[in-house]
VOSETI-192919 format. One record per residue (C-alpha): residue in one letter; chain; x, y, z. Coordinates in Angstrom, 2 decimals. Example, Ala and Ser with C-alpha at 12.3 -4.5 7.8 and 13.67 -1.06 7.14 Angstrom:
<rs>
r r=A, c=A, X=12.30, Y=-4.50, Z=7.80
r r=S, c=A, X=13.67, Y=-1.06, Z=7.14
</rs>
This chain:
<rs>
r r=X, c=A, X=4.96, Y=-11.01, Z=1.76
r r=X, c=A, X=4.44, Y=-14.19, Z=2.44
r r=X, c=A, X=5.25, Y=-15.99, Z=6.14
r r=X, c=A, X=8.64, Y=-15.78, Z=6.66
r r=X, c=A, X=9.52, Y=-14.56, Z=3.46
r r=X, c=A, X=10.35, Y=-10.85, Z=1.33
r r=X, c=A, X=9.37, Y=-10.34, Z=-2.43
r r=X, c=A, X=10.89, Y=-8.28, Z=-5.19
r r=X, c=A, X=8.53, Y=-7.90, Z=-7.94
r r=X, c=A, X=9.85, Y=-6.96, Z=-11.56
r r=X, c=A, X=7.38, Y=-5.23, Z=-14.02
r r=X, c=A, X=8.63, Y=-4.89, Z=-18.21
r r=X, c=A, X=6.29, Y=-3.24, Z=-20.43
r r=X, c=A, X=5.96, Y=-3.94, Z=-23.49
r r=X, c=A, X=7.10, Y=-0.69, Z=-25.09
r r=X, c=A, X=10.17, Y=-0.03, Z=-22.69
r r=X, c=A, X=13.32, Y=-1.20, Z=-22.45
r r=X, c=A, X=13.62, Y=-1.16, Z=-18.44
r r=X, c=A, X=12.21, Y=-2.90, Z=-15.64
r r=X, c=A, X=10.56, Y=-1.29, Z=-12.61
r r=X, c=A, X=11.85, Y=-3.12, Z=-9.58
r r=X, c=A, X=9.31, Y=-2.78, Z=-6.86
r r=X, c=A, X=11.20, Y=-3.89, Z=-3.29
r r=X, c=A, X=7.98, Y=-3.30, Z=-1.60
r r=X, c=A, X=9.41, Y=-5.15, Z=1.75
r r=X, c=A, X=13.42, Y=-4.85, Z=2.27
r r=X, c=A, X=14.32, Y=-6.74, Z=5.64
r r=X, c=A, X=17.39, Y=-6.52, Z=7.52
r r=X, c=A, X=19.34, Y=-9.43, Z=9.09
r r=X, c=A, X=18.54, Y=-11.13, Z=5.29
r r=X, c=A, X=19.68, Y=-14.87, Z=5.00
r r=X, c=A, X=19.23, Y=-15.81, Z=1.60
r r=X, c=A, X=18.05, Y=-19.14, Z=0.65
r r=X, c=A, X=19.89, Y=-21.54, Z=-1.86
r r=X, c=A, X=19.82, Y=-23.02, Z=-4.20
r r=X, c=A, X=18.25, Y=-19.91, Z=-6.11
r r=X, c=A, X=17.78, Y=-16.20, Z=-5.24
r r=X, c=A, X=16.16, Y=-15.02, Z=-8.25
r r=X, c=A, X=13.50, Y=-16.89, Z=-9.65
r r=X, c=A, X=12.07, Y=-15.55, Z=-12.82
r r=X, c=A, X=8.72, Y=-16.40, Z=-14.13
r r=X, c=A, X=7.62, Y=-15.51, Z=-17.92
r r=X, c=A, X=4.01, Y=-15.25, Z=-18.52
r r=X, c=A, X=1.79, Y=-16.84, Z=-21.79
r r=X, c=A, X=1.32, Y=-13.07, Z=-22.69
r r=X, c=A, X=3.60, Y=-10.51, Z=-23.97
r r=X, c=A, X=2.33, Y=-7.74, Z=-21.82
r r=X, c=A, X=2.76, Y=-10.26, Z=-18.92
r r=X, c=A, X=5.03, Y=-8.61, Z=-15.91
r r=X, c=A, X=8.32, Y=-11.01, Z=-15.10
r r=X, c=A, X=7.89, Y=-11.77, Z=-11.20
r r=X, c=A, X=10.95, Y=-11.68, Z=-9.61
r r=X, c=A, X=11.24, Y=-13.60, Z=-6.26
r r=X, c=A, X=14.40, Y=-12.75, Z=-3.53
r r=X, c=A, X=13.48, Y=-15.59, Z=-0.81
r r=X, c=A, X=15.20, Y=-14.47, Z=2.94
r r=X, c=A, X=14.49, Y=-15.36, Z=6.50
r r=X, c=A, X=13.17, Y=-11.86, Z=8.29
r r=X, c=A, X=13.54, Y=-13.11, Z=11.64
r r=X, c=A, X=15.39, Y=-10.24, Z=13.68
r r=X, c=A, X=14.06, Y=-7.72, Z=11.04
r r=X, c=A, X=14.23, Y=-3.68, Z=11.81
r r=X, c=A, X=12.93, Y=-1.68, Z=8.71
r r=X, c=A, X=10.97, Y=-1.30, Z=6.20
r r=X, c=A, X=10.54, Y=0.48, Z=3.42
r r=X, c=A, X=8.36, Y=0.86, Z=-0.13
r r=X, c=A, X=10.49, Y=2.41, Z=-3.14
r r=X, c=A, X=10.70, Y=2.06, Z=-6.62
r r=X, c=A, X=14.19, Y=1.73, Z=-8.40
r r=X, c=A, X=14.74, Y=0.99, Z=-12.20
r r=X, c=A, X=17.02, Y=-1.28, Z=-14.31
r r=X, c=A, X=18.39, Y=-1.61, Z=-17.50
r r=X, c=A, X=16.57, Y=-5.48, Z=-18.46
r r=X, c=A, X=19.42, Y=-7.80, Z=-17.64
r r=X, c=A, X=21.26, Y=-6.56, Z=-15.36
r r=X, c=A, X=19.38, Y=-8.31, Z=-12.40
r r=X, c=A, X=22.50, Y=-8.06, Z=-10.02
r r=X, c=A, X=21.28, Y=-4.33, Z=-9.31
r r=X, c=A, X=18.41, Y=-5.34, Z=-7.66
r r=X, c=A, X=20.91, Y=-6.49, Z=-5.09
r r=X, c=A, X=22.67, Y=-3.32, Z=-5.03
r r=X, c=A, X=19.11, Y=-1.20, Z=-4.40
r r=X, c=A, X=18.15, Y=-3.90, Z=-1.79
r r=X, c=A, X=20.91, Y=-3.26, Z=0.42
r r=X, c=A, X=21.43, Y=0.36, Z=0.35
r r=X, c=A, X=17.99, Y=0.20, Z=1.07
r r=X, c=A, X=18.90, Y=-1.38, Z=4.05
r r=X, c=A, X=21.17, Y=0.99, Z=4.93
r r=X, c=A, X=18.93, Y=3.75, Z=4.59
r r=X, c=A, X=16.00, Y=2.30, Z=6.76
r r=X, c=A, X=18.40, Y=1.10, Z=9.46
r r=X, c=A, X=19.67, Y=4.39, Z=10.15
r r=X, c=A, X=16.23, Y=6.16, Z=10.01
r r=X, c=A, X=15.09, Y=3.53, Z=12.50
r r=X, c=A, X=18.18, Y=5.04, Z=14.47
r r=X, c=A, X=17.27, Y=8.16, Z=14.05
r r=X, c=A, X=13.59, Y=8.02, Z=15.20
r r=X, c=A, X=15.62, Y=6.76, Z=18.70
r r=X, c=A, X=17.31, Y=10.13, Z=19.05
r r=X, c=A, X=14.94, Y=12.84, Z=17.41
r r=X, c=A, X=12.24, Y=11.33, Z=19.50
r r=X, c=A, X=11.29, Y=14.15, Z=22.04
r r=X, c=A, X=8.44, Y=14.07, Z=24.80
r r=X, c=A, X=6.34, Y=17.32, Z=24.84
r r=X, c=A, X=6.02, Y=18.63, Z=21.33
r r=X, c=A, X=7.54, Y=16.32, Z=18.66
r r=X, c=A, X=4.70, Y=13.21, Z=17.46
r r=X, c=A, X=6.09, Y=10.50, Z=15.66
r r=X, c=A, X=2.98, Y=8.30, Z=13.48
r r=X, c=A, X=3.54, Y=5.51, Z=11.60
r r=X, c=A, X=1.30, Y=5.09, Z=8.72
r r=X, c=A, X=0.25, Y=3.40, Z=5.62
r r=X, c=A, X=1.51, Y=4.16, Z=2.14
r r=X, c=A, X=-1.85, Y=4.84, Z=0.81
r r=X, c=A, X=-2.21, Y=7.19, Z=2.93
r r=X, c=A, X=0.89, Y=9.19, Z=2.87
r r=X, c=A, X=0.30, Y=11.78, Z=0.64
r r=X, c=A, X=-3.08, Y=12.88, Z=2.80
r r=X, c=A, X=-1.07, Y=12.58, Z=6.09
r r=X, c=A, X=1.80, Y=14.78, Z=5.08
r r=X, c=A, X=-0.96, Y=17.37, Z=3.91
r r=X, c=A, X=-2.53, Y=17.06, Z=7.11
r r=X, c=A, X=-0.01, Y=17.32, Z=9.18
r r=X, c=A, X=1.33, Y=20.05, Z=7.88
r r=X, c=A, X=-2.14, Y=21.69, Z=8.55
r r=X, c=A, X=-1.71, Y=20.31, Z=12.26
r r=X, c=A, X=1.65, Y=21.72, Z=12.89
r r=X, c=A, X=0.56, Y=25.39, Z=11.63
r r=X, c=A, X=-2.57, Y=24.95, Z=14.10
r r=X, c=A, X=-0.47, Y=23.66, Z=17.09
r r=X, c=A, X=2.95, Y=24.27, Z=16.64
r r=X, c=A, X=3.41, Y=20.57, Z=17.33
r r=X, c=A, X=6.03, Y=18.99, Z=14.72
r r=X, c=A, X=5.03, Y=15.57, Z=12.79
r r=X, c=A, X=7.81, Y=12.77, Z=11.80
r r=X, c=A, X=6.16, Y=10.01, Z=9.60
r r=X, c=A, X=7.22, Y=6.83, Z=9.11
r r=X, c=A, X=5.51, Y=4.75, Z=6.08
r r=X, c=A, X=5.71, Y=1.31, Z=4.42
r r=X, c=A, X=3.17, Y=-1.61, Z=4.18
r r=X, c=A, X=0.86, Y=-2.06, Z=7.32
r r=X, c=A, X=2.43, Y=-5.92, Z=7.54
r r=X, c=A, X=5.48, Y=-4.26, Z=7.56
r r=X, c=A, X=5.06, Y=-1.42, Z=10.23
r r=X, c=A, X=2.96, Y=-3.69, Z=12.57
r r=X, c=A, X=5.72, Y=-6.03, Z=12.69
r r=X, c=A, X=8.31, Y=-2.96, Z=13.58
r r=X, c=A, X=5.90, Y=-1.77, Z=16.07
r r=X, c=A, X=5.81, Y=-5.31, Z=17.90
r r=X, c=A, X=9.49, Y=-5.21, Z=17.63
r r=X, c=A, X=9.94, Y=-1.78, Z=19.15
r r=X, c=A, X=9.66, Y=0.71, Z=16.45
r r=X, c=A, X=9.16, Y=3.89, Z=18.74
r r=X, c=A, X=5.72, Y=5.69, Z=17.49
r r=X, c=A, X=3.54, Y=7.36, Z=18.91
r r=X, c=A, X=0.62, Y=6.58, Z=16.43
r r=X, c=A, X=-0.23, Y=3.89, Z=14.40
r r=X, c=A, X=-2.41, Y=4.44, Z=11.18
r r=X, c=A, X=-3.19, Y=1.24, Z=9.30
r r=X, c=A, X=-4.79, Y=0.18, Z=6.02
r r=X, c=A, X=-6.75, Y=-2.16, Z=7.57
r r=X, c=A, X=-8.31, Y=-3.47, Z=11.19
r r=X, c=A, X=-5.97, Y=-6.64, Z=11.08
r r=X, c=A, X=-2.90, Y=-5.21, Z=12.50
r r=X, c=A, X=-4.87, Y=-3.52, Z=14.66
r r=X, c=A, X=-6.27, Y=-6.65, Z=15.91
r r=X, c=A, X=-2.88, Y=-7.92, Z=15.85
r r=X, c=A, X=-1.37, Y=-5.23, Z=18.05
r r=X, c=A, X=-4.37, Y=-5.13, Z=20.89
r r=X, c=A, X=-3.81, Y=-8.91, Z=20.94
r r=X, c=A, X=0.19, Y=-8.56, Z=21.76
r r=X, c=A, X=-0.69, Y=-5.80, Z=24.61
r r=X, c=A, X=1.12, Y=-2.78, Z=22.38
r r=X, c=A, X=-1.69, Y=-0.43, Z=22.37
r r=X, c=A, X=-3.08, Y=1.84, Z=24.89
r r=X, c=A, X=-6.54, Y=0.04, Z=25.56
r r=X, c=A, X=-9.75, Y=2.52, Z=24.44
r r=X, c=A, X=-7.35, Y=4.83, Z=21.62
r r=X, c=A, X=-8.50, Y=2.59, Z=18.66
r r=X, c=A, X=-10.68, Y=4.56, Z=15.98
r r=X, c=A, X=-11.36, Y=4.37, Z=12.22
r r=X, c=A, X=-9.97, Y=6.90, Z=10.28
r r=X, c=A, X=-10.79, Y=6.65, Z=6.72
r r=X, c=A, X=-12.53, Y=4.53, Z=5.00
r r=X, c=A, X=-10.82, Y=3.14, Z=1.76
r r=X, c=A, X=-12.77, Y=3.15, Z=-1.68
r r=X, c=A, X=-11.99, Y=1.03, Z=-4.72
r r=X, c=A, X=-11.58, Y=2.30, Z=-8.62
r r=X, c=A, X=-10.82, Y=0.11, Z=-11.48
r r=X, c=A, X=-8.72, Y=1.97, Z=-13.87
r r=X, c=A, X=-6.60, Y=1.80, Z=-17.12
r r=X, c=A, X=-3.70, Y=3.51, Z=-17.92
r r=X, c=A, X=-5.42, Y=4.14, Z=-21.48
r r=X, c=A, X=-7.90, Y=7.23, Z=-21.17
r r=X, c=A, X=-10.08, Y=5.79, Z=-23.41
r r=X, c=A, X=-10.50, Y=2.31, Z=-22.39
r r=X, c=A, X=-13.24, Y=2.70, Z=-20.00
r r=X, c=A, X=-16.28, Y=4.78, Z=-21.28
r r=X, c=A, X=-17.37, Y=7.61, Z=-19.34
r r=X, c=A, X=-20.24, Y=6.78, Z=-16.98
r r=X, c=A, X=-19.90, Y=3.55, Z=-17.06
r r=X, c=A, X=-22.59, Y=1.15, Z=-15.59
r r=X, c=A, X=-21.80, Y=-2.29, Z=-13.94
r r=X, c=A, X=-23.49, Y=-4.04, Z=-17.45
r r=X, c=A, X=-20.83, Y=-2.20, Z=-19.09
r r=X, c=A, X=-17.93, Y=-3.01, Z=-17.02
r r=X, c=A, X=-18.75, Y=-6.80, Z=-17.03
r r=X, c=A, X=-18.72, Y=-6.50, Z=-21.34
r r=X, c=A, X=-15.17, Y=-4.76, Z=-20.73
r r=X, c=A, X=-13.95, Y=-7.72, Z=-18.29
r r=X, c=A, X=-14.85, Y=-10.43, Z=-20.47
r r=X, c=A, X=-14.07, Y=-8.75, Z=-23.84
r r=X, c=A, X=-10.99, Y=-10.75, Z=-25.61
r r=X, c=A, X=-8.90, Y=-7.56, Z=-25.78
r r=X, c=A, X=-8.72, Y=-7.01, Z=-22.38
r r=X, c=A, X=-5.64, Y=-9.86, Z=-21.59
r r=X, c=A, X=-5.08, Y=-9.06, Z=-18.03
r r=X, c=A, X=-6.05, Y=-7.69, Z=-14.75
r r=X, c=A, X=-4.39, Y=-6.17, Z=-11.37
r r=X, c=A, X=-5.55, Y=-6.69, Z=-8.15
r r=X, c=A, X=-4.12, Y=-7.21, Z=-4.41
r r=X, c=A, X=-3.27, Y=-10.21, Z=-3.07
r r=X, c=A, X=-6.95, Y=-11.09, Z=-1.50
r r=X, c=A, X=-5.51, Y=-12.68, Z=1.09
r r=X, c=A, X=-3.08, Y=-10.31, Z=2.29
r r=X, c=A, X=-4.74, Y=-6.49, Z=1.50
r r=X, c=A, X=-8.02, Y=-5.18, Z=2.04
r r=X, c=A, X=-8.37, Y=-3.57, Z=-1.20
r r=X, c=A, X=-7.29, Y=-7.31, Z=-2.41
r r=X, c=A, X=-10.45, Y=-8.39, Z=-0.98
r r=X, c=A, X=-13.07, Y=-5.68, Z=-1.84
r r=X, c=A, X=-11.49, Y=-6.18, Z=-5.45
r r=X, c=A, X=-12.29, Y=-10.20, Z=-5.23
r r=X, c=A, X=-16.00, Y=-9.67, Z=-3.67
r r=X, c=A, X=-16.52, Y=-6.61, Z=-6.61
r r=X, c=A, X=-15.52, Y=-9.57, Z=-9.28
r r=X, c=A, X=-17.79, Y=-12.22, Z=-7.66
r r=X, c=A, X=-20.62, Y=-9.25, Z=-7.06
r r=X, c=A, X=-20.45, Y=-8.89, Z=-10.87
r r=X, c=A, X=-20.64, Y=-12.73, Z=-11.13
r r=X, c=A, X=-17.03, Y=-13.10, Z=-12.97
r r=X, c=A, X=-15.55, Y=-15.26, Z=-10.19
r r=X, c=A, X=-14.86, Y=-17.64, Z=-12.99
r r=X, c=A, X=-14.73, Y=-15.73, Z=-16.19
r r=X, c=A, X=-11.36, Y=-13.88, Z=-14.99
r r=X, c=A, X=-9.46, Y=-16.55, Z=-13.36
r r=X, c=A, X=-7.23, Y=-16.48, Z=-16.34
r r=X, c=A, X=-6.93, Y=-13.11, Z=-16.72
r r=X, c=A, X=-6.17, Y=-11.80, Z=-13.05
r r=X, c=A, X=-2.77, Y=-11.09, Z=-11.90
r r=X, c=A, X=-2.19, Y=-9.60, Z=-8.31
r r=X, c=A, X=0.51, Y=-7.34, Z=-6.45
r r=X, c=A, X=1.31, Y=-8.10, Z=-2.68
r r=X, c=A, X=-0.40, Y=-4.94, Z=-1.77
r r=X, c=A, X=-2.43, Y=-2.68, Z=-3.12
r r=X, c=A, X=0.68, Y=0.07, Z=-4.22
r r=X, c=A, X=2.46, Y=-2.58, Z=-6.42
r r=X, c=A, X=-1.05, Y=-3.69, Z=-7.87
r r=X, c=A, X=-1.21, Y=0.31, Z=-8.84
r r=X, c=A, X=1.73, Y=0.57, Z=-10.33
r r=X, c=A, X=1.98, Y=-2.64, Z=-12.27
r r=X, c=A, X=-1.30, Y=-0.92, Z=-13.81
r r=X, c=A, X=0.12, Y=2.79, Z=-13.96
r r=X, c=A, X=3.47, Y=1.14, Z=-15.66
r r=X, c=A, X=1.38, Y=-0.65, Z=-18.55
r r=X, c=A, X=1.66, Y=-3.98, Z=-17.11
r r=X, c=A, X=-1.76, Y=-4.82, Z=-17.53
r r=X, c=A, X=-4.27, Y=-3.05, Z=-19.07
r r=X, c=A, X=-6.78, Y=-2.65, Z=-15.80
r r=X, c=A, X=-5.95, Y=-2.92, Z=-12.20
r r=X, c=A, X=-8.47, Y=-2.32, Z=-9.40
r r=X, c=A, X=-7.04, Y=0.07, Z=-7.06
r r=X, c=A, X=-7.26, Y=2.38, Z=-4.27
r r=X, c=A, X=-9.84, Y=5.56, Z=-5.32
r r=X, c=A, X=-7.12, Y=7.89, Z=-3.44
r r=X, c=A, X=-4.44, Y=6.69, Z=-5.79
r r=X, c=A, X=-6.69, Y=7.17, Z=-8.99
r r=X, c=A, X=-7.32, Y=11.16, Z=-7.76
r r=X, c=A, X=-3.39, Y=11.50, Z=-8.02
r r=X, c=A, X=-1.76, Y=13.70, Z=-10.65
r r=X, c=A, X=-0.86, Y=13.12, Z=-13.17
r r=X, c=A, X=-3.25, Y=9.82, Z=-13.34
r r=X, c=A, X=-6.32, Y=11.72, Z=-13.04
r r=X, c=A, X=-5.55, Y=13.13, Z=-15.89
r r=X, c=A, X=-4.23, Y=10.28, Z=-17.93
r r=X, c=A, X=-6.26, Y=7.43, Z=-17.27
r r=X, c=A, X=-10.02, Y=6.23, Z=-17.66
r r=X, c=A, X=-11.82, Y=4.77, Z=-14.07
r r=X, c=A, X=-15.10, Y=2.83, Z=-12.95
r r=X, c=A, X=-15.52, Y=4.26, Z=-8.77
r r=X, c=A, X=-16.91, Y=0.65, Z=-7.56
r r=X, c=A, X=-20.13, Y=0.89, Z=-5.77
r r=X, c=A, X=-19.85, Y=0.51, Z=-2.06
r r=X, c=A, X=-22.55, Y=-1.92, Z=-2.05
r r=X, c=A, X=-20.37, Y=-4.29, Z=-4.01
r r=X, c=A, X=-17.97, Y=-5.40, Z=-1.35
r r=X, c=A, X=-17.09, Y=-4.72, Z=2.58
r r=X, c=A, X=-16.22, Y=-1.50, Z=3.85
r r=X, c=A, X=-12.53, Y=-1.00, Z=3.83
r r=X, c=A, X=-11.95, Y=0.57, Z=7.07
r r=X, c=A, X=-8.74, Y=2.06, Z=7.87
r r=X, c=A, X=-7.96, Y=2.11, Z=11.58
r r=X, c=A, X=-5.42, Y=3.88, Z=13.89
r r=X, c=A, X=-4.54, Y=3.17, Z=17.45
r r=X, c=A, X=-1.96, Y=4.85, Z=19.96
r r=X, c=A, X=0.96, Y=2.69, Z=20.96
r r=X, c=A, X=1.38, Y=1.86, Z=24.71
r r=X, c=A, X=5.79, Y=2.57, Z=24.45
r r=X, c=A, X=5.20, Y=5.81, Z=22.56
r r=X, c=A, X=6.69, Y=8.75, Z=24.31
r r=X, c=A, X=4.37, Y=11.47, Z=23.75
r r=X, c=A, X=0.90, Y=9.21, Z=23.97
r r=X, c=A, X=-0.98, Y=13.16, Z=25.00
r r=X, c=A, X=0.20, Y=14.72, Z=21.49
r r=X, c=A, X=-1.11, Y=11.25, Z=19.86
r r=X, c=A, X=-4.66, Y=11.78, Z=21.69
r r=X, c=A, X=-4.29, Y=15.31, Z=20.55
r r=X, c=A, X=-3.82, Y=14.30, Z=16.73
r r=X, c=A, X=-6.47, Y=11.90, Z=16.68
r r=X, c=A, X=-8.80, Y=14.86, Z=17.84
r r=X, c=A, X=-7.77, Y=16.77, Z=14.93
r r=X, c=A, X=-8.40, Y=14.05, Z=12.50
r r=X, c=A, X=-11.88, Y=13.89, Z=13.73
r r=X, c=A, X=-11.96, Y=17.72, Z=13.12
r r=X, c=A, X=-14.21, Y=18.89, Z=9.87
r r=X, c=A, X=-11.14, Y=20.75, Z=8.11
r r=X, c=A, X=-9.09, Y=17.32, Z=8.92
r r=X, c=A, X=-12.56, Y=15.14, Z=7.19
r r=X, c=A, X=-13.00, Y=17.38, Z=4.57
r r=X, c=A, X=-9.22, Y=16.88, Z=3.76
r r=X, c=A, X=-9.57, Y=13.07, Z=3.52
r r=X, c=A, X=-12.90, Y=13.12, Z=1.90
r r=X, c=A, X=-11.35, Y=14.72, Z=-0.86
r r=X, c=A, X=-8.12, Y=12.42, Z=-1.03
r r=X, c=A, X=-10.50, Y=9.85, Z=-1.99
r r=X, c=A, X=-11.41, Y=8.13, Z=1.54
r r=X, c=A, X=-14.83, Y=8.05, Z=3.04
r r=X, c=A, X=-15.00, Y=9.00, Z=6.92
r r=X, c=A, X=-18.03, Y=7.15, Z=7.14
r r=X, c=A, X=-19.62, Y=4.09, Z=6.04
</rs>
């Protein structure tokens, strides 16, 4: 996303005949923008994903959500359609988290999508422990630290990165002293092909692969938006390719759509998030290089309680369990790190 702005990327491979619409950021309150809402780009390469651009205002905006939906090629008016029953769908779960809401027992967190799929496990573990039921709300850190300055009522806030964070303690909509780091991200470049990246592979090695003429493109995150963006861009210039693969890289907004513009054949290597590389069926399917840590910043994932949440005890409660040894052998094995 960029400023005041929401993105609908399109990815075509070569060998199928849909398109995976990824509506990584649906606003409400949408103005579109004329003269154009679609604005298709076609890249010099035939594995090259179409990008897709639906340009709105998101002042006034009140949910968010991350899905994929898929189209026959053509019929781009569907995108439409998906956006605003999207819309429809996260406005009333925004209503709902109003009413289901309770003080004493119920904990509402707000988290990151890349770390969903660990939070749901854990929770569930926290809920047989204390009885204490979980709702989760996820979509892009942007996305929820926006909602949360605009009232989204959680209790917990678990974001990819320390820049909401930041963002939030500056706007006064934390309680002061509950911030703490949580996991800490690691990065995997991977291929979709199982056999495209050799097995032990040393950084001499994945520099050959980088440059070699078969390999056409590359996924990353936007560098300037996600952290996994900018461990990916400091892992290219640690391996001194900073100017070798400015042809050849492509990024996603975040670090989901760079994974699945990778997963859906897009391009033919993507640096992504370790946790998503440890996912069936991908684990299975695909070939990976885990980046050295030493080869960019630590991606550190922090959480913080919000000042208007209603049950801000059960939030200080959670955040003990995360710090528990059955909660950090959990997310050790997820693919985070719990410390540096």
């Amino acid at each position: 996303m960029h400023g005041n702005y929401a993105q609908v990327g399109v990815v075509k491979p070569l060998d199928s005949p849909y398109f995976n619409i990824i509506n990584e950021f649906l606003v409400s309150d949408m103005t579109f923008h004329n003269p154009s809402l679609l604005d298709c780009h076609k890249g010099n390469h035939p594995t090259t994903p179409l990008s897709t651009s639906m340009c709105g205002n998101r002042e006034g905006q009140k949910s968010t959500k991350s899905q994929i939906a898929f189209m026959r090629s053509g019929f781009f008016l569907l995108i439409f359609i998906s956006a605003f029953a999207g819309l429809l769908m996260n406005q009333t779960q925004a209503n709902q988290l109003t009413t289901k809401q309770l003080t004493g027992e119920q904990l509402t967190i707000a988290t990151a999508s890349n770390f969903i799929k660990t939070l749901e496990h854990l929770s569930k573990k926290y809920t047989a422990k204390t009885g204490r039921t979980v709702t989760i709300v996820q979509g892009s850190s942007g996305a929820l630290a926006t909602q949360i300055l605009h009232g989204l009522p959680v209790d917990l806030f678990l974001s990819a990165d320390q820049t909401r964070i930041n963002k939030l303690i500056k706007a006064q909509k934390t309680l002061p002293k509950t911030r703490f780091t949580y996991a800490i991200g690691q990065l995997t470049l991977w291929s979709a092909d199982k056999t495209l990246i050799p097995d032990n592979a040393d950084a001499n090695t994945i520099v050959k692969l980088l440059t070699d003429n078969r390999i056409k493109q590359i996924a990353i995150a936007n560098p300037n938006l996600a952290p996994y963006g900018r461990a990916a861009a400091q892992t290219i210039q640690a391996l001194g390719l900073q100017s070798a693969l400015t042809g050849k890289t492509i990024y996603g907004q975040n670090i989901a759509q760079a994974f699945t513009i990778t997963a859906k054949g897009g391009v033919q290597l993507g640096f992504i998030a370790r946790a998503q590389a440890i996912l069936s069926p991908y684990k299975t399917i695909g070939s990976f290089w885990h980046v050295p840590a030493s080869m960019h910043q630590a991606i550190k994932q922090d959480g913080i309680i919000i000042k208007t949440g209603k049950n801000q005890s059960a939030a200080q409660n959670f955040i003990s369990y995360l710090k528990s040894q059955q909660a950090i052998s959990l997310i050790n094995k997820a693919g985070f790190k719990t410390t540096p």
